[in-house]
C-alpha positions as a printed NumPy array, in Angstrom:
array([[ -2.334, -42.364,  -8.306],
       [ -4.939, -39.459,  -7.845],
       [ -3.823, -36.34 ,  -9.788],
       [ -3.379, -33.553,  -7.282],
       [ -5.943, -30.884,  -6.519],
       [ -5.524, -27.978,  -8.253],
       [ -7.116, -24.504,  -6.813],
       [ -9.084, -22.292,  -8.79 ],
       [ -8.537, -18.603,  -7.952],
       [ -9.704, -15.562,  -9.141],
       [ -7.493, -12.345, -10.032],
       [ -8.42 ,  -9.175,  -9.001],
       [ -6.842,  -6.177,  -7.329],
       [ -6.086,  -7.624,  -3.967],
       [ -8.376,  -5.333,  -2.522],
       [ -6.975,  -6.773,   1.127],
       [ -3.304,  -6.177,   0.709],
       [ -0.953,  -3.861,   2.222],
       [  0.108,  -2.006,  -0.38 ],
       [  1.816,   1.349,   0.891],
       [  4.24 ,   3.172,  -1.297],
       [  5.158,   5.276,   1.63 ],
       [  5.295,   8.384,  -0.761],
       [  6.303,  11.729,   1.287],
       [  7.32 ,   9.584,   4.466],
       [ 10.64 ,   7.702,   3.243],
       [ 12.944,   9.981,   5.891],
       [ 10.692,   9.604,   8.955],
       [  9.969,   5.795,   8.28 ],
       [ 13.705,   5.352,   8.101],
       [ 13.989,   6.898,  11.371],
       [ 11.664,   4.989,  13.023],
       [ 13.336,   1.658,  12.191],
       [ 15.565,   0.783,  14.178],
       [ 12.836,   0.529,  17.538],
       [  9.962,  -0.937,  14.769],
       [ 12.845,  -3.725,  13.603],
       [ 13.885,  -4.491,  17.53 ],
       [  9.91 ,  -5.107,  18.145],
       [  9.606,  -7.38 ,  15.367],
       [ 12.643,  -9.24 ,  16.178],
       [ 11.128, -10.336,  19.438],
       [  7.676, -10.487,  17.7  ],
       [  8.727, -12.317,  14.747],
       [ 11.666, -15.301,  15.161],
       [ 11.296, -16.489,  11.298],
       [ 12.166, -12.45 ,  10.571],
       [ 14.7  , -12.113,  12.944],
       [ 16.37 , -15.433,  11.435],
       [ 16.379, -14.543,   7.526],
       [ 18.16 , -10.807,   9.157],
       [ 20.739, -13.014,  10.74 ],
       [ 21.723, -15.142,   7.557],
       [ 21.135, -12.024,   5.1  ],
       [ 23.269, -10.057,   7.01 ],
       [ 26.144, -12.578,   6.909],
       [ 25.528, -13.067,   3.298],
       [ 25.928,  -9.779,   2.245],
       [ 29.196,  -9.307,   4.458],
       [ 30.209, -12.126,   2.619],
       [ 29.615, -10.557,  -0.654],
       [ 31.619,  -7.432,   0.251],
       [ 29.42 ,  -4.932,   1.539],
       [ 27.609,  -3.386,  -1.401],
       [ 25.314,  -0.788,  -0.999],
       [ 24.812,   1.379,  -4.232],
       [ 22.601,   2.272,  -6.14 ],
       [ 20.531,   1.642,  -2.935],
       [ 20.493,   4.159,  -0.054],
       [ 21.658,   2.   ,   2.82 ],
       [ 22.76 ,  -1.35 ,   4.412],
       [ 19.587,  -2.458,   5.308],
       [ 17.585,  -1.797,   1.65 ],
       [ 20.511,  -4.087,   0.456],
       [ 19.713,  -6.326,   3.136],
       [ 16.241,  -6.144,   2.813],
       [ 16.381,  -7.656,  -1.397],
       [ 18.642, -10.636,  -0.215],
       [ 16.602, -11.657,   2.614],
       [ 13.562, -11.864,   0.211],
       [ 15.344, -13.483,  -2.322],
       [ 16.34 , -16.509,  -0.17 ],
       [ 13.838, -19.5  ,   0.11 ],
       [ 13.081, -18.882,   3.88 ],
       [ 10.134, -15.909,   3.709],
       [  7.594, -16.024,   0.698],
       [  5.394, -17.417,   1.319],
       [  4.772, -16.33 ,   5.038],
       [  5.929, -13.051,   3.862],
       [  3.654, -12.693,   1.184],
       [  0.12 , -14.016,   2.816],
       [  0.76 , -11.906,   5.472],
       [  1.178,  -8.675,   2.426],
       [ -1.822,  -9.962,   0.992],
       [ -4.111,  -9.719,   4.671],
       [ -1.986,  -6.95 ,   6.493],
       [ -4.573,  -3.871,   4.371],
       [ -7.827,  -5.62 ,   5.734],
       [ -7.653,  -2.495,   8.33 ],
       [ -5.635,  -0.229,   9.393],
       [ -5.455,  -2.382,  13.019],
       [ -4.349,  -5.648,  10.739],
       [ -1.475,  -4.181,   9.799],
       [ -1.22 ,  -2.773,  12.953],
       [ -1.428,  -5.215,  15.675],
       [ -0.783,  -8.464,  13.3  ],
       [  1.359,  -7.801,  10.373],
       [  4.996,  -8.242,  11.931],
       [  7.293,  -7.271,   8.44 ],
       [  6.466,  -3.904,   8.579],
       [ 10.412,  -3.075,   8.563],
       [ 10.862,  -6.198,   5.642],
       [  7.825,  -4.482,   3.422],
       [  9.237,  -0.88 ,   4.13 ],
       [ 12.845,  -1.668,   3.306],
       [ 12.147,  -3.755,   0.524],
       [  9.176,  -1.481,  -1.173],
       [ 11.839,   1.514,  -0.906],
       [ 14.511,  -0.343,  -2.514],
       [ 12.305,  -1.572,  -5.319],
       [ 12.058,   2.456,  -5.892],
       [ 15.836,   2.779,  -5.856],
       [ 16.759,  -0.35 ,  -8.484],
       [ 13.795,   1.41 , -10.436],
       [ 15.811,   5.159, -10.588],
       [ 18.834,   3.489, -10.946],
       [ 18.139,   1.036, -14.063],
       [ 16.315,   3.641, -16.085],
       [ 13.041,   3.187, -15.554],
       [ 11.956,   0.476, -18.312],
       [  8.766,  -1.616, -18.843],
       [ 10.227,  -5.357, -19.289],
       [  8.568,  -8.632, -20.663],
       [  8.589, -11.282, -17.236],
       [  7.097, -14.733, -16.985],
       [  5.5  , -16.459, -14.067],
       [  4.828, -19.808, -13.614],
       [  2.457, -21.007, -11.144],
       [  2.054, -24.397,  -9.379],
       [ -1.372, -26.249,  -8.428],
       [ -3.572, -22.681,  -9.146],
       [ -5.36 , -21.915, -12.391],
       [ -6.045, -18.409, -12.022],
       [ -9.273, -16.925, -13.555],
       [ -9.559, -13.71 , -15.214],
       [-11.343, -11.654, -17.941],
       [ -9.943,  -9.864, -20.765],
       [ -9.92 ,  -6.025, -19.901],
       [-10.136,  -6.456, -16.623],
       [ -7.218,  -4.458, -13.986],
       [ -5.764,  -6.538, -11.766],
       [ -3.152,  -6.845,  -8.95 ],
       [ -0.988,  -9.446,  -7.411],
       [ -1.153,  -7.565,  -4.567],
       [  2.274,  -9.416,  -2.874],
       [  5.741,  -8.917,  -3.715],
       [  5.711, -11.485,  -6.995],
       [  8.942, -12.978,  -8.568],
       [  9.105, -13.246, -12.282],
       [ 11.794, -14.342, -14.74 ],
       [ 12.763, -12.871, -18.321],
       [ 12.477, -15.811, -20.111],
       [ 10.006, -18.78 , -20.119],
       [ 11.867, -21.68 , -19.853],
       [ 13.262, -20.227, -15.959],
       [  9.429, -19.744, -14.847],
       [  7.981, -23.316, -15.922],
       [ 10.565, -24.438, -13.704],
       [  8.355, -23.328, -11.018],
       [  4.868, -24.671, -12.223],
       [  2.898, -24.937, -15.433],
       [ -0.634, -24.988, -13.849],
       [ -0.499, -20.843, -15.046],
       [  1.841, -19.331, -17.019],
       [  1.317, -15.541, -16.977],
       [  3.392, -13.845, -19.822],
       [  3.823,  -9.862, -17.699],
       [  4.584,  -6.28 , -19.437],
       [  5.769,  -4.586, -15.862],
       [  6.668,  -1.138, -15.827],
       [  7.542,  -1.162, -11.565],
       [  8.947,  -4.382, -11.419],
       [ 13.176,  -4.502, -11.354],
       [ 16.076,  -6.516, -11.725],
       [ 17.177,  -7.983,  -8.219],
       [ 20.015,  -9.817,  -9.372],
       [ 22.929,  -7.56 ,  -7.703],
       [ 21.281,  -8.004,  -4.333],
       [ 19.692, -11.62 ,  -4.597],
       [ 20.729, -15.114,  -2.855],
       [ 20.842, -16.699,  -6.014],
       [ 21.515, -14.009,  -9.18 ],
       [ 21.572, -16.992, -11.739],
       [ 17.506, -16.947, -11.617],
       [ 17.509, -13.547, -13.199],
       [ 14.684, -12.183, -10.699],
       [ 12.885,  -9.34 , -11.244],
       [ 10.749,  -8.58 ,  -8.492],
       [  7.069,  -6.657,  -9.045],
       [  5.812,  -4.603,  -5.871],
       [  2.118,  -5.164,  -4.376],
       [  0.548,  -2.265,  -5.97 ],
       [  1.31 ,  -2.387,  -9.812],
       [ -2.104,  -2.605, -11.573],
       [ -1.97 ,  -4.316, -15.075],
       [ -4.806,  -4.933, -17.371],
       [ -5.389,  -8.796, -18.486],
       [ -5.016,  -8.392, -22.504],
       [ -5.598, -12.554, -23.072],
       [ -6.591, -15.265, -21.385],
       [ -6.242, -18.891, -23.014],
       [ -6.784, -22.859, -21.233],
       [ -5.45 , -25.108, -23.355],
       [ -6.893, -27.992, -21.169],
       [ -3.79 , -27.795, -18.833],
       [ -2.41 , -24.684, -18.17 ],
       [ -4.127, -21.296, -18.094],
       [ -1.969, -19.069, -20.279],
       [ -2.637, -15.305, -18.773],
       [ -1.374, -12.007, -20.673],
       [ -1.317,  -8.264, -18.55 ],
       [ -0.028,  -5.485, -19.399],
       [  0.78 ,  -2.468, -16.754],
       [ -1.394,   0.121, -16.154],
       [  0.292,   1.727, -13.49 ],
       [  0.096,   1.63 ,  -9.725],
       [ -2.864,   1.896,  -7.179],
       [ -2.591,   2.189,  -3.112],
       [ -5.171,   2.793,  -0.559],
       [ -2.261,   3.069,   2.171],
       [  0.335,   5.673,   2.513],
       [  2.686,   6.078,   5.047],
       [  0.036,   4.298,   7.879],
       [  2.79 ,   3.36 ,  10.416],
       [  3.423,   7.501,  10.778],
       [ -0.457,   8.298,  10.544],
       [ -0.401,   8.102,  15.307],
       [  2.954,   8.755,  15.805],
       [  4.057,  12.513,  16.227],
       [  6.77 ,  12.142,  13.453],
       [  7.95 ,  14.647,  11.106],
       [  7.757,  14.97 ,   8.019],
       [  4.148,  13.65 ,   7.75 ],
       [  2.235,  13.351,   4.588],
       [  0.41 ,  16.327,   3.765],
       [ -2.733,  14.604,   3.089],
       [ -5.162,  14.686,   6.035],
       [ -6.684,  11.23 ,   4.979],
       [ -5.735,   7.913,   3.782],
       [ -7.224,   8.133,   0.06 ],
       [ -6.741,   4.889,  -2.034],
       [ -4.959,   6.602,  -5.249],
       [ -4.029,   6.004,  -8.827],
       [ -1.011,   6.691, -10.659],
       [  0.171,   5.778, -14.034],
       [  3.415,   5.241, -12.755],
       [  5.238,   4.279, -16.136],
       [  5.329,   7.341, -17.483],
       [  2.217,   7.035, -19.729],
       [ -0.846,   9.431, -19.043],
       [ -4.386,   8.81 , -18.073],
       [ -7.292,  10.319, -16.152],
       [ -5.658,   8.559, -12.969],
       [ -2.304,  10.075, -13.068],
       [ -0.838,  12.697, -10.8  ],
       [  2.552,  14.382, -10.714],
       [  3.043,  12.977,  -7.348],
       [  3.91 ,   9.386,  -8.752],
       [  6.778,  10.256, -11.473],
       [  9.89 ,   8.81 , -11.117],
       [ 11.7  ,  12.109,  -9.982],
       [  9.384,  12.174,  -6.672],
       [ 10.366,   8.995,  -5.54 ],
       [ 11.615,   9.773,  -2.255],
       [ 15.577,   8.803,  -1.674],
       [ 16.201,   7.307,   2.233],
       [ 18.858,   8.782,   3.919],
       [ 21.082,   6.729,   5.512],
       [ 20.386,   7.366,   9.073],
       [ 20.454,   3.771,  10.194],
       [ 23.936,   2.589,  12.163],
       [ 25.519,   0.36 ,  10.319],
       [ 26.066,  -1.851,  13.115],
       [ 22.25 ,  -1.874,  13.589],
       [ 21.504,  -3.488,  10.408],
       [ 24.565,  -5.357,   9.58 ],
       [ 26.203,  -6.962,  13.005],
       [ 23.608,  -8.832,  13.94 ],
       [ 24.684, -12.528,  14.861],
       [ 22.534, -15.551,  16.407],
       [ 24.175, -14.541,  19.946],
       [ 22.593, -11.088,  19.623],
       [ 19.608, -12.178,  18.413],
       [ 19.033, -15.014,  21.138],
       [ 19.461, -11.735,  23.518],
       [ 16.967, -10.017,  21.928],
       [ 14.329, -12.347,  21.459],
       [ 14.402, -13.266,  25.32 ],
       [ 13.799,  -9.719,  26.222],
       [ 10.417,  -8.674,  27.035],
       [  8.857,  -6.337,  24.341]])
């Protein structure tokens, strides 16, 4: 039997992804949800139908919400920790920053990616904002890189804290990850045994080794910080307050661990992480069944 084909891709920073931090903006994106989520229910059924079972899961579990700010963050972590989104989540993240009209007109998780980036945030405040040692094991992909070089994954990536839980997944790469933004999930995932700590699109990390052993591509990186070339882009044509006082959409560095650098700004420490209110209904983000959502998805947008 033919041995299956195995991709070759190269790392670098993802220069295509959607990769907003939504730094300054966390208030007036939460306010804007609850129309953006009922236009991407109709838009998008697969989204609409990990809300639904989410939702019902997290009812089930008994309602948490802290240390997150609301319902729907909570929501938000076990929805992408079920086995329904990834991958259609994540190639969309990694196109959805092509332009400004992409994300726009064609990326239809912008209320998944907001939620989700924001509660990433939150976990990281709330678990004392550590660097941890991850693994990551890849199926049918060797990824190429070069020592020194920064990289991104530039999609929301689950990793593991030991080994022996990331082989599980594939052994074509292995990358062995010091992440200072990525957090543990496992109070808010579908299935807490895996451990998952989830890394957001715009963590930069430097590759410190790269080894082939002639059959799996062994890849070491080690955070550098963060880097975004979108902020807040939903808000930047609707007459929302507050806006971000930056009259452009600058791509920016930040160390984002704590550590200092050349590319670091005060804007990025921990402390200006920007808490979301909870100004969603509950009922918004919580009671949705299939009944309501076989309304909504009938309705014209």
């Amino acid at each position: 039997m033919a041995a299956a084909a195995i991709d070759v891709v190269p790392l670098d920073m993802a220069w295509e992804s959607f990769d907003d931090q939504y730094r300054g903006c966390g208030p007036a994106m939460t306010a804007a949800l609850p129309a953006l989520r009922l236009s991407e229910f109709q838009k998008n059924p697969l989204f609409t139908r990990l809300w639904v079972k989410a939702a019902a899961e997290w009812r089930k579990r008994g309602f948490r919400v802290s240390p997150l700010s609301s319902p729907a963050q909570a929501i938000a972590v076990m929805a992408y920790s079920s086995k329904d989104v990834h991958q259609q989540f994540n190639e969309a993240v990694r196109r959805a920053g092509r332009s400004p009209q992409e994300y726009r007109k064609n990326f239809h998780f912008k209320t998944l990616h907001f939620l989700l980036t924001q509660a990433l945030q939150k976990l990281r405040q709330a678990q004392n904002p550590q660097c941890r040692n991850v693994f990551w094991g890849v199926p049918g992909t060797h990824f190429q890189a070069r020592r020194g070089q920064t990289v991104r994954f530039g999609h929301f990536t689950s990793m593991f804290p030991r080994k022996e839980i990331a082989q599980k997944f594939g052994t074509d790469t292995i990358f062995q990850v010091v992440t200072c933004q990525g957090v543990d999930i496992r109070a808010f995932s579908m299935y807490p045994m895996k451990q998952e700590v989830l890394i957001p699109p715009y963590e930069t990390f430097e590759v410190t080794q790269v080894i082939w052993d002639g059959k799996t591509t062994w890849i070491r990186l080690l955070s550098t910080g963060t880097y975004s070339k979108y902020n807040c882009e939903w808000l930047w044509k609707r007459p929302l307050d507050p806006l971000p006082t930056r009259k452009t959409r600058p791509g920016h560095h930040s160390t984002g661990s704590g550590h200092r650098g050349p590319l670091s700004h005060e804007a990025t420490n921990v402390s200006d992480v920007t808490d979301v209110t909870d100004v969603i209904d509950v009922t918004d983000v919580t009671d949705v069944t299939e009944a309501t959502v076989a309304n909504i998805i009938t309705k014209t947008p």
